[in-house]
C-alpha positions as CSV (number, residue, x, y, z in Angstrom):
1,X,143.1,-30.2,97.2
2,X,143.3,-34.0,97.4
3,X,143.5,-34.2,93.5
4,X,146.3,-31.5,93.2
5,X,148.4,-33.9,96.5
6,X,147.5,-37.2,94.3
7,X,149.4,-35.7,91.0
8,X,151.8,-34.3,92.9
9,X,152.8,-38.1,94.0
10,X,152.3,-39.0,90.9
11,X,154.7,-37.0,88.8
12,X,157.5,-37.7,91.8
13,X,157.6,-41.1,91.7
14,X,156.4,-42.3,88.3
15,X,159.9,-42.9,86.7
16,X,158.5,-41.9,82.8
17,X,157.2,-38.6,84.0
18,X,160.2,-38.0,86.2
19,X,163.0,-35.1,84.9
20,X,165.4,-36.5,82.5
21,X,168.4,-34.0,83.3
22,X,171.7,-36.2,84.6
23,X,174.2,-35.3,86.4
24,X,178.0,-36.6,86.2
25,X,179.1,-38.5,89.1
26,X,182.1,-36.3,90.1
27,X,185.4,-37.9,89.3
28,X,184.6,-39.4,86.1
29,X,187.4,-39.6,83.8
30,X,187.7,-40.4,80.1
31,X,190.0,-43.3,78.9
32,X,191.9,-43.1,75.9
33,X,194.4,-45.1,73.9
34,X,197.4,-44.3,71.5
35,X,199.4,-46.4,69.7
36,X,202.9,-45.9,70.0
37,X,206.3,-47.5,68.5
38,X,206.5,-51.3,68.0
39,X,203.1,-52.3,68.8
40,X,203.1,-50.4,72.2
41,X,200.5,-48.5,73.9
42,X,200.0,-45.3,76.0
43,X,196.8,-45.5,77.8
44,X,195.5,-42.3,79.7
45,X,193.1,-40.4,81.2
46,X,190.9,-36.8,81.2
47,X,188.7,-35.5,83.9
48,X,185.1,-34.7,82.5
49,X,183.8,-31.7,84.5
50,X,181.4,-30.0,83.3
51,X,178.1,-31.4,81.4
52,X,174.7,-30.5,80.9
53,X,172.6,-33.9,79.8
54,X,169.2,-34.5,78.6
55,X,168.6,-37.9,77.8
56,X,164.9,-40.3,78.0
57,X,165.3,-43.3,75.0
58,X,161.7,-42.9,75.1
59,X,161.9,-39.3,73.6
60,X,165.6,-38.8,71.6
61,X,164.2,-35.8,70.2
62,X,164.9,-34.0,73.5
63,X,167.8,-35.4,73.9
64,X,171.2,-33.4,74.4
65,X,174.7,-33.6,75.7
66,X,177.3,-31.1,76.5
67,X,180.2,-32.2,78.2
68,X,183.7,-30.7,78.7
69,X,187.2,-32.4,79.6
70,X,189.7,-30.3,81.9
71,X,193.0,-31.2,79.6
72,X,195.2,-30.2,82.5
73,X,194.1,-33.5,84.5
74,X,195.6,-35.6,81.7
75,X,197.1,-38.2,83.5
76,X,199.1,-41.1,81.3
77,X,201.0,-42.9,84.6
78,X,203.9,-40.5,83.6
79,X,204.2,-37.3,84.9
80,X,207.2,-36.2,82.4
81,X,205.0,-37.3,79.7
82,X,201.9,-35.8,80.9
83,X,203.8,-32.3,80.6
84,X,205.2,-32.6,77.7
85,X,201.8,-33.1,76.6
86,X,200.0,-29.6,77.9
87,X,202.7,-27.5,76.2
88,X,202.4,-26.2,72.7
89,X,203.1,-29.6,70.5
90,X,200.3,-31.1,71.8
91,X,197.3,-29.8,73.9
92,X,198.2,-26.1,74.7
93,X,196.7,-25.9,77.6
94,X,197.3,-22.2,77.9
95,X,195.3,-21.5,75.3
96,X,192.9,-24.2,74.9
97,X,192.0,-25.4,78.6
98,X,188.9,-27.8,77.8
99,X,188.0,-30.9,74.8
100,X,183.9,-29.6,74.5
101,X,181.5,-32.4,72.5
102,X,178.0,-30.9,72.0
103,X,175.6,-33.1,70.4
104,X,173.6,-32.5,67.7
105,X,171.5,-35.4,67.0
106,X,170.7,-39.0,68.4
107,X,169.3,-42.1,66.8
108,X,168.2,-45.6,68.0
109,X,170.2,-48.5,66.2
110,X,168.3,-52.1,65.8
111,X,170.5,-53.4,68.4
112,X,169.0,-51.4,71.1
113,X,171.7,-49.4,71.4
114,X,172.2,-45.2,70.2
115,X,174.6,-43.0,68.3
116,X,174.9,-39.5,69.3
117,X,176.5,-37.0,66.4
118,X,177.9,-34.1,67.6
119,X,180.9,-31.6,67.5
120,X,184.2,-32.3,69.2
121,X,186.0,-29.3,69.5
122,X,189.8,-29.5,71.1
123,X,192.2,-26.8,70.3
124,X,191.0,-24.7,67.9
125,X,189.5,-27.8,65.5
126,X,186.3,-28.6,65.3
127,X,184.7,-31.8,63.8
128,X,181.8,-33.8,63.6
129,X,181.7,-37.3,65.7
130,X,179.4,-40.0,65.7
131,X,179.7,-42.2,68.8
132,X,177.9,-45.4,69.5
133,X,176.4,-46.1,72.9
134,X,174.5,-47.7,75.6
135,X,172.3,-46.7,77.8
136,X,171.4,-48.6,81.2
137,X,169.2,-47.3,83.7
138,X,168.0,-48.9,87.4
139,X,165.6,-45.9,89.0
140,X,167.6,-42.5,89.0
141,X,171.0,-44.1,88.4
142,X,172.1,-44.7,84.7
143,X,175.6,-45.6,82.7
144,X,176.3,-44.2,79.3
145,X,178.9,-46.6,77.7
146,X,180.7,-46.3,74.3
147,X,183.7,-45.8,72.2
148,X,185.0,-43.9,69.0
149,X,188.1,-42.9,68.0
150,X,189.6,-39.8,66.2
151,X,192.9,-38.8,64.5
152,X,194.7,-36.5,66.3
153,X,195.8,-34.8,63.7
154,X,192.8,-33.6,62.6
155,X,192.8,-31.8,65.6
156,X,196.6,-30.6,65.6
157,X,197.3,-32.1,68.3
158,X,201.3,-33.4,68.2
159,X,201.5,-32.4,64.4
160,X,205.6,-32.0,64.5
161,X,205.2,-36.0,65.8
162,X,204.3,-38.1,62.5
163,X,206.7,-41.0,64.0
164,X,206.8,-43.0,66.7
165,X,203.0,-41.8,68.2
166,X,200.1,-43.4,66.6
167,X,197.9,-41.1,64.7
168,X,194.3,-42.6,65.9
169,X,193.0,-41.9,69.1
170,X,190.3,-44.7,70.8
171,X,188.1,-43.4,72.9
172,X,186.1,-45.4,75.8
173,X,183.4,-43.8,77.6
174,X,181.8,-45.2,80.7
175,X,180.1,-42.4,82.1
176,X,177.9,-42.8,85.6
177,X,175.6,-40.4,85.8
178,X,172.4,-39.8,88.5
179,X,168.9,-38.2,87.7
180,X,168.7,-34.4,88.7
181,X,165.3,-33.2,89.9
């Protein structure tokens, strides 16, 4: 009995042997840039709400992420704006509600640092993505941090707006997350 108590401890508070399942810390959001007319910008944001993430840098082979944006939270300071962009020339939020990535694979890079390849799927478009990230980790807190960008037209989003809106999309990423048992 006293072996079966010892392991017990052991597996709870040995951080290596400990689940490596994350959770979201509710309220993250999802920055992203445009480029606009005459050098300007239009920065914004997207709720992520839903995710299911399996993640140890010791062991990327068992590593996954799903993760899914809410595009109806799409907040650009501008609340004319942010309209205009759930109707049909841009996001169609009627009809396509969520932005889903799913990874596929993840590698180490000599910095230290990962990339995670996946499939972004928004509207009815999906492509493959690779985005570069770090990983920082004190006990059963951790911060995924990272950037890509995307054209927007790939995904058909604003397609009948070729002027005036920039076509690439950056994408910045900092992503608490806590360790689910």
């Amino acid at each position: 009995m006293a072996q079966i108590i010892s392991c017990i401890m052991l597996l709870s508070v040995h951080p290596l042997l400990s689940s490596n399942t994350w959770q979201v810390r509710p309220g993250t959001k999802v920055n992203f840039i445009v480029g606009g007319m005459f050098w300007t910008e239009t920065t914004g944001t997207l709720e992520l709400t839903t995710s299911a993430i399996e993640f140890s840098a010791a062991d990327l082979s068992k590593a996954s992420i799903k993760v899914s944006l809410v595009v109806s939270s799409i907040n650009t300071n501008n609340a004319k704006r942010d309209e205009h962009l759930k109707n049909e020339d841009f996001f169609e939020i009627k009809k396509y509600p969520t932005i889903v990535f799913q990874s596929v694979s993840f590698r180490k890079t000599p910095d230290n640092s990962y990339v995670v390849t996946g499939k972004l799927t928004m509207k009815a478009e999906t492509k493959s993505v690779s985005i570069p990230f770090t990983f920082s980790q004190t006990n059963n807190k951790g911060l995924f941090q990272g950037s890509f960008k995307i054209n927007r037209m790939d995904y058909g989003v604003g397609t009948g707006y070729k002027i005036g809106i920039g076509r690439e999309v950056k994408i910045s990423l900092t992503i608490p997350v806590e360790r689910h048992n």
